[in-house]
DSSP file (Angstrom, degrees, kcal/mol; ACC not computed):
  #  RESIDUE AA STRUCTURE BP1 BP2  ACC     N-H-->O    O-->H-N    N-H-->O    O-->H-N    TCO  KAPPA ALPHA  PHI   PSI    X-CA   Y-CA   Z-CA
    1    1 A X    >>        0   0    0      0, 0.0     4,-3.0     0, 0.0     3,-0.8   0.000 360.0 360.0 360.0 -39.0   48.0  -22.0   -0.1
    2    2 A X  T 34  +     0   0    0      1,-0.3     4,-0.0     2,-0.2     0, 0.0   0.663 360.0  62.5 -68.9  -8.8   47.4  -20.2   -3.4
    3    3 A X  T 3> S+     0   0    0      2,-0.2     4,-1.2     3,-0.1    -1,-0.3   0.638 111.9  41.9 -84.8 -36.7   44.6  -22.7   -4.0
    4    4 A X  H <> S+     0   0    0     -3,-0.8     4,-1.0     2,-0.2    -2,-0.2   0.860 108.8  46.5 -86.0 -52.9   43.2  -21.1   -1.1
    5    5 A X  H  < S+     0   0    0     -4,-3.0    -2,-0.2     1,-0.2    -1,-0.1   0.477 109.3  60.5 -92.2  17.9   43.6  -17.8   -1.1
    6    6 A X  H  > S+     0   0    0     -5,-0.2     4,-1.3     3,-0.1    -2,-0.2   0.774 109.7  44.9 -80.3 -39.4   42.3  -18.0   -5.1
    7    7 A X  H  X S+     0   0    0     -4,-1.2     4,-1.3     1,-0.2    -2,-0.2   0.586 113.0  54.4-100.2   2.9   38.6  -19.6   -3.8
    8    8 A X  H  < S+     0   0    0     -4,-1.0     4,-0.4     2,-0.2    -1,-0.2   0.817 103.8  49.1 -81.5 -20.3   38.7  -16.9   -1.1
    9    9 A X  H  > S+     0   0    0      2,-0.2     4,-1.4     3,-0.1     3,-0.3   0.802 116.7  48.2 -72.2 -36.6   39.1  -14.1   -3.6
   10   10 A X  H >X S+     0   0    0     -4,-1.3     4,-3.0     2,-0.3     3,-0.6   0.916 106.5  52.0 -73.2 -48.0   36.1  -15.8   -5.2
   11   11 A X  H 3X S+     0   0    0     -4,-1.3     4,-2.0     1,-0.3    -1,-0.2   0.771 114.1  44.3 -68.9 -35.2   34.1  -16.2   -2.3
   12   12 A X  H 3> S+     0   0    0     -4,-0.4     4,-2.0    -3,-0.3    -1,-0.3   0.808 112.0  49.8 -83.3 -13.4   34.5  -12.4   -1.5
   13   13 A X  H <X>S+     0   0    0     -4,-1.4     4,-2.1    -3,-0.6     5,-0.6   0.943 115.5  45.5-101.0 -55.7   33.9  -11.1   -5.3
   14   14 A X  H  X5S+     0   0    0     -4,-3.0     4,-1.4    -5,-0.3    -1,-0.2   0.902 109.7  53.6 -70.5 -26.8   30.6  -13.5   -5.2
   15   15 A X  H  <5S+     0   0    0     -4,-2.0     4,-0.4     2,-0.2    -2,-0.3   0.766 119.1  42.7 -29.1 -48.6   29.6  -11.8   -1.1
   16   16 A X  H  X5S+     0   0    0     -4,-2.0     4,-1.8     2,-0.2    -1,-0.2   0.741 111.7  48.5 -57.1 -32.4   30.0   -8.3   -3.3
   17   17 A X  H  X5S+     0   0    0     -4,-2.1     4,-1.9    -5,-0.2    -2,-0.2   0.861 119.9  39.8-100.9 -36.6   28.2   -9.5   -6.3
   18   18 A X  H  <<S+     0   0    0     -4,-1.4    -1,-0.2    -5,-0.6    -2,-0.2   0.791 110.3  55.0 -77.4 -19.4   25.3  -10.7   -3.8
   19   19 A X  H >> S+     0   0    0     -4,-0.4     4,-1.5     2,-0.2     3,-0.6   0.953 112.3  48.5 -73.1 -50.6   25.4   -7.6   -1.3
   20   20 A X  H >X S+     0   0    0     -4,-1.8     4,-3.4     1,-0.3     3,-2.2   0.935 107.1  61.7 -25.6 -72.6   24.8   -5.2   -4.8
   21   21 A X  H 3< S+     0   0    0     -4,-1.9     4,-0.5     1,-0.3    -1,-0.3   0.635 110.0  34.7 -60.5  -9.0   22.2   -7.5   -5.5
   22   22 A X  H <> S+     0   0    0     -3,-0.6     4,-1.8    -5,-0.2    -1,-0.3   0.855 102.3  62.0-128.1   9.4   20.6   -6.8   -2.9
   23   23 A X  H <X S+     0   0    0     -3,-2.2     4,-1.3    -4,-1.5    -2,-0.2   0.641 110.8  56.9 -76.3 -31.1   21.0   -3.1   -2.0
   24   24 A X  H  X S+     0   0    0     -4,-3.4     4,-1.1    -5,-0.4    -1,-0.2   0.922 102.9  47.0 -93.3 -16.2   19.3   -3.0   -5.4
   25   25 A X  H >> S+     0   0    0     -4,-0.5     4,-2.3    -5,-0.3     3,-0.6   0.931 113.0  51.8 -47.6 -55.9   16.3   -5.1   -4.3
   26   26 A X  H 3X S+     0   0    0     -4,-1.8     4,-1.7     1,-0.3    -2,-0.2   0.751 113.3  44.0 -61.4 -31.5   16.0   -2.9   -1.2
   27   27 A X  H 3X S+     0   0    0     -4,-1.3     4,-1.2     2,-0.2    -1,-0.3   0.724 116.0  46.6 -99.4 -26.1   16.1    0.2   -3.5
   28   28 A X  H <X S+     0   0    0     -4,-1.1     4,-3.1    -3,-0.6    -2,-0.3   0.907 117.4  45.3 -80.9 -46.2   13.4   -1.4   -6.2
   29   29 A X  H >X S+     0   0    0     -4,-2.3     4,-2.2     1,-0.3     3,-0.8   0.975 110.4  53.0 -74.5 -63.5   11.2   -2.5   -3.2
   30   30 A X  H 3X S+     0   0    0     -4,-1.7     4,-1.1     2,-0.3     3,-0.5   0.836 110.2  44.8 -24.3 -63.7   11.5    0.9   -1.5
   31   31 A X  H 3X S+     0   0    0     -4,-1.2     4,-2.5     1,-0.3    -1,-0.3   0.864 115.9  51.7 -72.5 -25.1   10.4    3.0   -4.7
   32   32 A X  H << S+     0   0    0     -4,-3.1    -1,-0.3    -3,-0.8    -2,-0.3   0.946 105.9  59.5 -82.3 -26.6    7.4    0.2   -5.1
   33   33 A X  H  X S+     0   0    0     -4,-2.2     4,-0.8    -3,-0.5     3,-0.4   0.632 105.1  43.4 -63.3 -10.3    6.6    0.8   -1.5
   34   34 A X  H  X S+     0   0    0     -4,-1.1     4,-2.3    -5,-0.4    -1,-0.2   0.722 105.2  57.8 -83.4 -38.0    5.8    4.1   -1.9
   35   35 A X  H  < S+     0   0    0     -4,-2.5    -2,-0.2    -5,-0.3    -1,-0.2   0.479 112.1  48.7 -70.1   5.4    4.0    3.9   -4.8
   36   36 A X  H  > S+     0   0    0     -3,-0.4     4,-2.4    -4,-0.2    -2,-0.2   0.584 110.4  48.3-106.8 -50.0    1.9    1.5   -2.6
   37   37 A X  H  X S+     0   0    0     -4,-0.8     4,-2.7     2,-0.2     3,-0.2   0.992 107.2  52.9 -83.9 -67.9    1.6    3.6    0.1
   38   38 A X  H  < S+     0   0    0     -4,-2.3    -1,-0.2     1,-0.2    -2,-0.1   0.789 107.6  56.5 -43.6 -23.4    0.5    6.7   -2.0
   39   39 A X  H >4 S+     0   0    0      1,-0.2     3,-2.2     2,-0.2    -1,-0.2   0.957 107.0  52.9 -68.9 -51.0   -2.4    4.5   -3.6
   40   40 A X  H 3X S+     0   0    0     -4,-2.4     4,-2.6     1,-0.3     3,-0.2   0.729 101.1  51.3 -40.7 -41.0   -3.6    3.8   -0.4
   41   41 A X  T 3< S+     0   0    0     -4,-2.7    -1,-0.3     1,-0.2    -2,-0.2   0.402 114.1  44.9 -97.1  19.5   -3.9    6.9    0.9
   42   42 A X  T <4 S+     0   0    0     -3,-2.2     4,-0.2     3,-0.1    -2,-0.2   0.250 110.4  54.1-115.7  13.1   -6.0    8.1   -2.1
   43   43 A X  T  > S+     0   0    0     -3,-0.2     4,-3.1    -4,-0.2    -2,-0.2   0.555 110.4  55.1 -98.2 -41.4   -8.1    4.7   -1.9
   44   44 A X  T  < S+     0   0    0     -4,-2.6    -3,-0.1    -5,-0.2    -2,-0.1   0.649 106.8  43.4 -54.8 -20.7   -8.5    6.2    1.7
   45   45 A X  T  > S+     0   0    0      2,-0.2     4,-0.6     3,-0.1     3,-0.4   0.707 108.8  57.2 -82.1 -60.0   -9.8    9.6    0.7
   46   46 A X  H >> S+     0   0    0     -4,-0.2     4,-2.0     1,-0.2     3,-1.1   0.969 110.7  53.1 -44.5 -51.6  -12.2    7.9   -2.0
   47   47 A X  H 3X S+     0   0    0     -4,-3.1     4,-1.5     1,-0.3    -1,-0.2   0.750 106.9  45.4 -70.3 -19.6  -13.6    5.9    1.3
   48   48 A X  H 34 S+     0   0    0     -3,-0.4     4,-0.5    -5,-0.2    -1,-0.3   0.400 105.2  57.0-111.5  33.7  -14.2    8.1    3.1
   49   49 A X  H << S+     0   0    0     -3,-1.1     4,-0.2    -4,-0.6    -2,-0.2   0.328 109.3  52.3 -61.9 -48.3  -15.9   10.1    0.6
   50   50 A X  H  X S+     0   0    0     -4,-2.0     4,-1.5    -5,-0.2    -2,-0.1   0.956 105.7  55.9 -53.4 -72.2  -18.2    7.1    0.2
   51   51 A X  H >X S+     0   0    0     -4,-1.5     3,-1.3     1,-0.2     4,-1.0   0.973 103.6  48.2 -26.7 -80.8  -18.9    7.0    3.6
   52   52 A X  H 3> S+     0   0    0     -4,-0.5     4,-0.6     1,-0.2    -1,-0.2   0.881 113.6  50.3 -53.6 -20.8  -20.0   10.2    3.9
   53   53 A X  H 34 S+     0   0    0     -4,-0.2    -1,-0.2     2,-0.2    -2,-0.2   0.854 114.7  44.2 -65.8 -30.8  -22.4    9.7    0.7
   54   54 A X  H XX S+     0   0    0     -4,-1.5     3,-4.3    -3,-1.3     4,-1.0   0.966 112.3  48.4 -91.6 -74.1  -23.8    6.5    2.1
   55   55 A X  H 3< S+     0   0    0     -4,-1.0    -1,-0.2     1,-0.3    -2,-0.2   0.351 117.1  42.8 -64.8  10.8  -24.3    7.7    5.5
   56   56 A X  T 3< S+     0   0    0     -4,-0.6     4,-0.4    -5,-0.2    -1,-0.3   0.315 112.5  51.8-105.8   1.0  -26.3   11.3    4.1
   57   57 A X  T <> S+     0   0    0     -3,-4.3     4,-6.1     2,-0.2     5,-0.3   0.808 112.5  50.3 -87.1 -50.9  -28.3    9.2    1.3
   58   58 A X  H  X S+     0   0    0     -4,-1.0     4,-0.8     1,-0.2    -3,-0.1   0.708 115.4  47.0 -54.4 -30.0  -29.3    6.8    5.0
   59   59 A X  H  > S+     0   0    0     -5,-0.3     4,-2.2     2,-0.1     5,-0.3   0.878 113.2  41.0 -66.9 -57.3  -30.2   10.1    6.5
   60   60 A X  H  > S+     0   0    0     -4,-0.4     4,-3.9     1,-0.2     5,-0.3   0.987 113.9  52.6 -58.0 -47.0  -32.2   11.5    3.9
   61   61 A X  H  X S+     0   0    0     -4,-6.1     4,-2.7     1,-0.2    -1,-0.2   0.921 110.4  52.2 -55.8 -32.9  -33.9    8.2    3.2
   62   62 A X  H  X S+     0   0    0     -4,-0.8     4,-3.9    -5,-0.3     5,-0.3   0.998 108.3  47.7 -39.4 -71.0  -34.8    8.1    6.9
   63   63 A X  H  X S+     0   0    0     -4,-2.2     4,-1.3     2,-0.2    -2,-0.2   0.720 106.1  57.3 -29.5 -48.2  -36.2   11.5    6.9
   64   64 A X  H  X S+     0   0    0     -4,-3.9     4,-0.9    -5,-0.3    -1,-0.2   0.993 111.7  49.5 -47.0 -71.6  -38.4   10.6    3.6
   65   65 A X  H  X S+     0   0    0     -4,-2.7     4,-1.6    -5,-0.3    -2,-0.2   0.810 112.5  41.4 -24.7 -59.2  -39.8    7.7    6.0
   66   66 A X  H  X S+     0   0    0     -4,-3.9     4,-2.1     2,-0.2     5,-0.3   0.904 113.2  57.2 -74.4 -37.6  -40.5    9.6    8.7
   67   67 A X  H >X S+     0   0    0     -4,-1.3     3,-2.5    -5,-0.3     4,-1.1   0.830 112.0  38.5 -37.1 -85.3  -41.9   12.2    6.3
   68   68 A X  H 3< S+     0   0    0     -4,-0.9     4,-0.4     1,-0.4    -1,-0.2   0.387 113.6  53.1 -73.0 -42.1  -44.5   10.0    4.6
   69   69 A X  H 3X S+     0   0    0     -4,-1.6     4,-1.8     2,-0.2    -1,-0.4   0.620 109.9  50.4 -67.6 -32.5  -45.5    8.0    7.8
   70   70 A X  H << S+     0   0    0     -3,-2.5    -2,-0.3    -4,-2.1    -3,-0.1   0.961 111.0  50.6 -70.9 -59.5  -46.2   11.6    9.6
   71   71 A X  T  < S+     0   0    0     -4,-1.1    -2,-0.2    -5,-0.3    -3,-0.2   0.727 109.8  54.0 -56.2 -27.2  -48.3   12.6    6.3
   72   72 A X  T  4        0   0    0     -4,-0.4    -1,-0.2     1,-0.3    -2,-0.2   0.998 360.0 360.0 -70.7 -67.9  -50.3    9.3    6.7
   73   73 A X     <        0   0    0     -4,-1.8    -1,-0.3     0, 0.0    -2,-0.2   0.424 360.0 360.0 -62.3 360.0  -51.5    9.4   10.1
């Protein structure tokens, strides 16, 4: 019986040493998801920042077009 309740103390001490380990995964993962998350939303700001560049350079260039084709005729 003492043989038993020795690899049961062991079984819980290594369930402890494995829960830790992984409340600290959860807490490393957590901090990297957030640094994840903030990157994103300032790769999201940059795009649409782009966006708005591309689609007022497609305007202007239009405009040019139409200009230059009006001047022709």
């Amino acid at each position: 019986m003492n043989k038993l309740t020795a690899a049961s103390v062991q079984q819980q001490e290594q369930t402890l040493k494995v829960e830790m380990e992984l409340e600290a995964h959860e807490k490393e993962c957590a901090i990297r998801y957030a640094s994840v998350q903030e990157k994103l939303e300032a790769l999201d700001k940059r795009m649409w920042r782009l966006e708005a560049m591309i689609m007022g350079s497609t305007v202007m260039v239009v405009a040019m077009v139409v200009t230059v084709f009006m001047g022709i005729s």
